[in-house]
N, C-alpha and C positions, 0 to 999 in steps of 0.2 A: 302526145306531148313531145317537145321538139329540147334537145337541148345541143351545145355545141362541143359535147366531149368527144363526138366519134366514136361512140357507143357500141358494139356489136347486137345484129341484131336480135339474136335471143335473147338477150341482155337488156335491151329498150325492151321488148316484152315483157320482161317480168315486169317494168316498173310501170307498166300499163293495167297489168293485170293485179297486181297481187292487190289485196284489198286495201280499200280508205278509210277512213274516217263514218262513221254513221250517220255525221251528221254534217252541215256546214258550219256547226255552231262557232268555231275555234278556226274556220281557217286564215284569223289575222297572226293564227300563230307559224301557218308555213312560212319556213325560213326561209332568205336569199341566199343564192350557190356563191360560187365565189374561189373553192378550193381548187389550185391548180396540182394534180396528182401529179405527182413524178413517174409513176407509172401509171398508166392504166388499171393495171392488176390491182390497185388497191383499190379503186371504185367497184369494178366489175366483182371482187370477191365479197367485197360489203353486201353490194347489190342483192346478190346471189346468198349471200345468209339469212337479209330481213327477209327477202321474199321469201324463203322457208319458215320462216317465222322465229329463227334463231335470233339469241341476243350476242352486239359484237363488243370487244374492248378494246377501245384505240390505245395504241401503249407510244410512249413517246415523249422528246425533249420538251421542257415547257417553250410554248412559242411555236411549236413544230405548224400547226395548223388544225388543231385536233378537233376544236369544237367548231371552226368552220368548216371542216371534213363533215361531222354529224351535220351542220346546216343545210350544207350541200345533198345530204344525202333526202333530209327533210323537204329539199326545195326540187331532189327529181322524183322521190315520189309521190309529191303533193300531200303531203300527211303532217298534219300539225304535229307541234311538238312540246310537251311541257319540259321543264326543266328542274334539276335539282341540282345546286350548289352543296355540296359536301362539307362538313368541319366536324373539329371535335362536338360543338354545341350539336349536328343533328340528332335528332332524336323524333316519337313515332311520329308525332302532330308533325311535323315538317313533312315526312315521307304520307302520310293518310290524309290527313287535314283535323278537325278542332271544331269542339259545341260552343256554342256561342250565343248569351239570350235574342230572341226576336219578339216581332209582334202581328199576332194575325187575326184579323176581326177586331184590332184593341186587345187582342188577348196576347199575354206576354207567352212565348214558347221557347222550348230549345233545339234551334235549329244547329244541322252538323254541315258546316263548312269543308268540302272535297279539297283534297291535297292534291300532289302534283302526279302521287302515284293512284288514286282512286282516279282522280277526273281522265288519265292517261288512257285508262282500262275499259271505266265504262263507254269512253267517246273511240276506242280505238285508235287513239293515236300513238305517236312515237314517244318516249321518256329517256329523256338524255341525264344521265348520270355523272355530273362533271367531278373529278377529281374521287373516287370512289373509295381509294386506298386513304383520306383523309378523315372517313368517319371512324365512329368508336366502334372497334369489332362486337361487341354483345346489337349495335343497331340496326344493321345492314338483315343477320336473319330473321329479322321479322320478315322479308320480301324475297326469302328464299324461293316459295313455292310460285311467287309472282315469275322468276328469271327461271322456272324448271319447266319441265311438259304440263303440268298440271293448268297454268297460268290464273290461278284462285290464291286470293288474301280474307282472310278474315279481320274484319276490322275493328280491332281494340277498342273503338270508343262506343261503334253500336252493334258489334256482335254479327254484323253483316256478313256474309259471305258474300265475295265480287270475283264475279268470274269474269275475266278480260274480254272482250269483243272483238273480231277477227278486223285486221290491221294494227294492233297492237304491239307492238317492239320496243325492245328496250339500246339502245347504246349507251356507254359508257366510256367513262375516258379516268388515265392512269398515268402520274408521277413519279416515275419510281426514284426511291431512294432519297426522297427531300425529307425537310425537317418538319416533321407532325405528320408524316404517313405513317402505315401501317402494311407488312406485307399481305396480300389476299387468303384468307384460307384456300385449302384448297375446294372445297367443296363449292365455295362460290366462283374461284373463279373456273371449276368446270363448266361452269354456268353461262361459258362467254367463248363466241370465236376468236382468237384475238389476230387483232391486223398491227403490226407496228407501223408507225407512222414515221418518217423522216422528216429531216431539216428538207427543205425546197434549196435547189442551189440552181446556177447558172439562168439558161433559160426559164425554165420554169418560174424562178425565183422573176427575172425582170418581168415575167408577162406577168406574175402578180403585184409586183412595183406599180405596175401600169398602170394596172384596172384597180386598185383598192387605194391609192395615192394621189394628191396632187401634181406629185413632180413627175415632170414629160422631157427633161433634159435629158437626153438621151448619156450623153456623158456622164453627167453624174449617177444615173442611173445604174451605169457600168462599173461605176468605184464602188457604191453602193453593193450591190454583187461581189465585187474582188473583198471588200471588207468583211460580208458575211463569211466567205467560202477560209477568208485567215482565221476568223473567230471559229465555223465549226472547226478546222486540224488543229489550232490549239486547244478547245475541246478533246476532243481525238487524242491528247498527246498529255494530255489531263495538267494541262496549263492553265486554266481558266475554267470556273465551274460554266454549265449550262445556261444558266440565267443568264452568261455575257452575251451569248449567241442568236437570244431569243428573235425570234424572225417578227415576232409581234412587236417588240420594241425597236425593229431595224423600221419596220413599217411606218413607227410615228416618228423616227429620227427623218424617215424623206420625205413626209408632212413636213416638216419643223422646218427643213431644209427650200422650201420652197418662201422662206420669208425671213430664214436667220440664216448666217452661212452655217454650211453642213459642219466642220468641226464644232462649234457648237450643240451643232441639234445631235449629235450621236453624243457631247457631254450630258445635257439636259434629259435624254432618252433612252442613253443605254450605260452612259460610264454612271451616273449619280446612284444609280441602282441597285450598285454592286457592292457589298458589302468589306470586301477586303481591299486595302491600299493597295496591294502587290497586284490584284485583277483590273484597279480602274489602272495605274498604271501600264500595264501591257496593252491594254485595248487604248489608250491611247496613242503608245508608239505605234502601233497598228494603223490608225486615225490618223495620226502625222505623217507618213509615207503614203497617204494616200488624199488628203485634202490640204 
């Protein structure tokens, strides 16, 4: 397997070695890379945990690039990936899956529908955990023993024991401190290696301009850059919450920008989204010294 991050080579090894999927059945679920690390170190120590079989916790600003990080990591080492979207409404049927009537021979049955954490288990694939601190704390330990050594669930709706299949991993990703999170116990999140994630700035930042965008003007490209790197220190300097800074929403203001002019496209994309008048106005002034 070939990729272009300049990989060290023990390091392209594990992602050679460390086991797959069982089957082919899912692999329209392997995901596309795309994550430009600002360090290395955060690839290379992800790397180096799934291939042990440990589970990781992306921790990080919203925006930062966290669930392209899990894609990326899906897309070096070839291993499908189911997915779970966190909220207060999770609950088990979301995380197991659901009975449901069927028909076999004409004869009506009750057939049980795999969730995202059983089908993850039994095919060996990866289970990305988005937003984890969002569900209701009594939900999450049903899948304690799932993220422990053990890697076995018993399953609520048929009594199954499922013991996960080797390639099996779990990642997860974490908000902290927004509104309808919950802090982690501890017990689960000893469960997790956690890698902090960063805002992307400078370089990094244009070469994902680049490749995930429309816009090739080089110039604006560069404003686009100096606009984020003002929004993270007012961040920093706790001027503007997080959400102004988001790298995901600067991403669809240089879309926007390829067919509306750019003050507009960072109104449309990043100021409308803000919820306090004091926030859209400074990311404006911001905006204005710079388009």
């Amino acid at each position: 397997m070939k990729n272009n991050y300049n990989l060290p080579e023990h390091i392209q090894a594990l992602l050679e070695t460390t086991p797959k999927a069982i089957d082919h059945a899912y692999d329209n679920l392997i995901r596309n890379s795309g994550y430009v690390p600002p360090q290395l170190d955060l690839l290379t120590d992800a790397i180096s945990a799934l291939s042990m079989g440990k589970n990781i916790l992306l921790k990080g600003p919203t925006g930062a690039g966290k669930t392209k990080f899990a894609e990326t990591l899906s897309n070096l080492f070839q291993q499908p990936m189911f997915s779970i979207n966190c909220s207060v409404d999770l609950d088990a049927e979301s995380l197991m899956g659901f009975k449901t009537l069927a028909y076999q021979n004409e004869k009506q049955i009750i057939e049980f529908v795999a969730g995202p954490v059983t089908s993850a288990m039994q095919h060996g694939t990866f289970l990305y955990i988005d937003e984890i601190n969002m569900a209701k704390p009594e939900t999450l330990p049903l899948i304690n023993g799932v993220l422990d050594y053990r890697r076995t669930v018993t399953n609520p709706f048929t009594n199954e024991i499922i013991n996960a299949e080797n390639g099996f991993n779990v990642i997860a990703a974490i908000n902290e401190g927004y509104v309808g999170t919950v802090p982690l116990n501890e017990a689960l999140k000893n469960r997790f290696i956690m890698i902090d994630i960063p805002y992307l700035q400078g370089e990094q930042l244009k070469q994902l301009i680049q490749t995930n965008t429309r816009l090739a003007d080089e110039a604006t490209i560069n404003l686009f850059v100096k606009l984020s790197a003002d929004l993270i220190n007012a961040v920093s300097q706790g001027k503007i919450a997080e959400d102004a800074a988001s790298i995901r929403a600067l991403l669809d203001a240089c879309d926007l920008s390829t067919v509306i002019p750019p003050k507009r496209a960072i109104v449309r994309a990043m100021m409308d989204k803000l919820e306090e008048d004091r926030e859209r106005e400074f990311v404006n002034n911001i905006a204005d010294t710079l388009f």
